[in-house]
N, C-alpha and C positions, 0 to 999 in steps of 0.2 A: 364207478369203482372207487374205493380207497386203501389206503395206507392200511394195513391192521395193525400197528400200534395208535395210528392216530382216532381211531375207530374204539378201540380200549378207550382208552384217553376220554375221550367225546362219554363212556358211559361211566368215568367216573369209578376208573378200575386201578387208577395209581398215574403217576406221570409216568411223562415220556418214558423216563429211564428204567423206572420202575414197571412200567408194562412191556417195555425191554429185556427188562429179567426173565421176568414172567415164560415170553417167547421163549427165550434161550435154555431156558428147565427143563422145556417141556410140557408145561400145564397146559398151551392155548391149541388149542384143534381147528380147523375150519373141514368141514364136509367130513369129519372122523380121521382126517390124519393129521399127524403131528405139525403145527408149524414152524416153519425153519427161518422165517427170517422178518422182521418186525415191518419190513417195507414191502413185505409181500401185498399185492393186490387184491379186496372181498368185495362179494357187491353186497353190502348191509342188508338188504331186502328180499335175496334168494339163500348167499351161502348161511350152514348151519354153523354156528360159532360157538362153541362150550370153553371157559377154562375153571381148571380144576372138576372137569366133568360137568358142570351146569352151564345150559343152553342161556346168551347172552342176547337180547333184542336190544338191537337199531331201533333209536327213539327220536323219527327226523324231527320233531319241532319240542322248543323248551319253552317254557311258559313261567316269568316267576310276578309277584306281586311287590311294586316296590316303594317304601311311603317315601315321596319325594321329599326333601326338605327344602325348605325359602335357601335362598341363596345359592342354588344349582340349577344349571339348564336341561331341559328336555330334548339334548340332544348328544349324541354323539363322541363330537370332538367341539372343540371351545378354545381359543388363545385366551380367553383371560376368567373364564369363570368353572368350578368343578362342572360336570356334566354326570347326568345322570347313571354315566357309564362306569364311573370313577366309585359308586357304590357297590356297583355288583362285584364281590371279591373270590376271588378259590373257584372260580366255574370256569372249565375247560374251553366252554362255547361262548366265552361272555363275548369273544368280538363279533358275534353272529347278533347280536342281539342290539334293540332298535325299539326307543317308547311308542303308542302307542297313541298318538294324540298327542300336545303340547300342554305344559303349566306352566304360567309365567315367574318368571325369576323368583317373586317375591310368593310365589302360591303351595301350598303343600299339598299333600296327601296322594289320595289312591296312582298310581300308575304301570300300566304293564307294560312289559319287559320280554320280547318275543322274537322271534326270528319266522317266526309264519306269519309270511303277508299277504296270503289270502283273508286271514282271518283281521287282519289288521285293516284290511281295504272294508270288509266288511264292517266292522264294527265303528270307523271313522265314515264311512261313505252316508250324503245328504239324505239320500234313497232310503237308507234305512231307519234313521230317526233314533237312535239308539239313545236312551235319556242319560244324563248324568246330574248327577245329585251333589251338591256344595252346601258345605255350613261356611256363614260368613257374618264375622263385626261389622256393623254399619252405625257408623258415626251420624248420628240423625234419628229421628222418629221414624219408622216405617210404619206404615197404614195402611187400614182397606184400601183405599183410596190408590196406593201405589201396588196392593196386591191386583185389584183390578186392572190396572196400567200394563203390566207385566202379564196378566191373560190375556190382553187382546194383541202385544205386539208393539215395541218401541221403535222411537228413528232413534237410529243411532248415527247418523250422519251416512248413510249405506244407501245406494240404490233403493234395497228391502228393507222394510220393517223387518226387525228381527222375529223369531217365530215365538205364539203363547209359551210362555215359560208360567212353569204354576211356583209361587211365593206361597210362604209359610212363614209366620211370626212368631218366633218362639217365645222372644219378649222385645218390648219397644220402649225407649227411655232415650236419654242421652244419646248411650251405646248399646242400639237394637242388636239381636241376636236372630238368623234365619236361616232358613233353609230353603235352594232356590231348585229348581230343574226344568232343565233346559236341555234340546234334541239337537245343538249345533252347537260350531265350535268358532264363531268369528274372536277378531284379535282383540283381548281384553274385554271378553263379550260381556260379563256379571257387572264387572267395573264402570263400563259405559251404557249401561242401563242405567242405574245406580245414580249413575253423574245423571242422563237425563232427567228424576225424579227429583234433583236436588239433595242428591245422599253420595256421603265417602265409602267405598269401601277399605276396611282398616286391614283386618284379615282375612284371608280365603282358603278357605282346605275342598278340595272333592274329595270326598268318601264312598262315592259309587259310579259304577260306570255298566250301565245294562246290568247283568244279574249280578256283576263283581264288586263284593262292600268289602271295603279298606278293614284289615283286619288290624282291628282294637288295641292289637297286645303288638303291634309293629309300631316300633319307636320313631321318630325321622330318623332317616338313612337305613334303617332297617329294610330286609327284605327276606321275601320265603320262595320255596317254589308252589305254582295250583298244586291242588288237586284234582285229581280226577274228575270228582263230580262238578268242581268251579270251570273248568278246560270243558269239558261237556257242557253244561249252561249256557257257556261262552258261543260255542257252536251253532249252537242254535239263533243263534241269532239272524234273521232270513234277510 
């Protein structure tokens, strides 16, 4: 059961005080009779909720996309650095919400932003192998020779060789240019490949994660909510 102001609120129908009003007008109904008091009890998933006569659905999980930027954590709360939380601005549910994987301090790009951790267990869990996709500056020549390295499985100083990660060169010089993907998530994993082959990584962005690409026209710090069909994709993930 909840609150039915707080319940408004949650779908983004006005604040507190303002779906307060709302109540007190007369506009909000639950099961066709009039609501009388903002702290009344609904169960989002049975009663029928209209205001202003259009029926209101309970939407238990949010989903937004957010492009991380360098110098904030993937997490939470933080004493001394922004956290990824401190992006998401004006959303009723944002303390509900929880990334979805980690980026390192200094790493950017793709990250979701959710309060359904079924799907969050799914999409991080070893079992499933979910790929993610990173563009990265490497200070060094990159070569066949390290694309091959990187298919069969690197030490990274780990029990496990890490898992075939497929490389891509987009250009190699100086300052190579690639693209890597990788099915696991150990600590500073691109970076410490990287160092094993005798190459810096300079900079790091993920731009995909299973079916979800980092959308282009999201600035750092930027963020949107899915949509349907990206939430569905998502899903599917076994």
């Amino acid at each position: 059961m909840m609150r039915l102001d707080k319940l408004l609120c949650e779908m983004n129908l006005g604040t507190r005080s303002q779906v307060k009003e709302q109540i007190k007008k007369g506009r909000v109904t639950v099961n066709g009779n009039t609501a009388q008091r903002p702290e009344q009890k609904t169960d989002p998933e049975n009663d029928r909720i209209c205001v202003d006569g259009k029926p209101i659905s309970y939407i238990q999980y949010v989903y937004y996309m957010l492009h991380k930027p360098a110098g904030c954590v993937s997490a939470t709360e933080d004493g001394r650095h922004a956290t990824v939380l401190d992006y998401i601005k004006d959303e009723p549910r944002r303390q509900e919400l929880f990334p979805v994987g980690r980026l390192d301090l200094d790493t950017e790009g793709l990250l979701l932003m959710t309060n359904d951790g079924e799907l969050a267990h799914r999409l991080l869990s070893p079992a499933h192998h979910v790929p993610k996709t990173y563009y990265a500056k490497v200070k060094g020549q990159v070569t066949g020779q390290d694309v091959e390295e990187f298919s069969k499985g690197l030490d990274i100083g780990e029990k496990k060789l890490t898992k075939p990660a497929e490389l891509t060169i987009l250009q190699s010089g100086e300052i190579s240019e690639i693209l890597v993907i990788i099915t696991e998530g150990r600590f500073h994993q691109i970076k410490r490949m990287f160092a094993c082959v005798g190459k810096e990584v300079i900079y790091l962005k993920r731009i995909r994660m299973g079916s979800l690409q980092l959308d282009e026209n999201l600035a750092p710090g930027e963020y949107r909510p899915l949509t349907e069909e990206e939430v569905l994709e998502l899903q599917k993930a076994k």
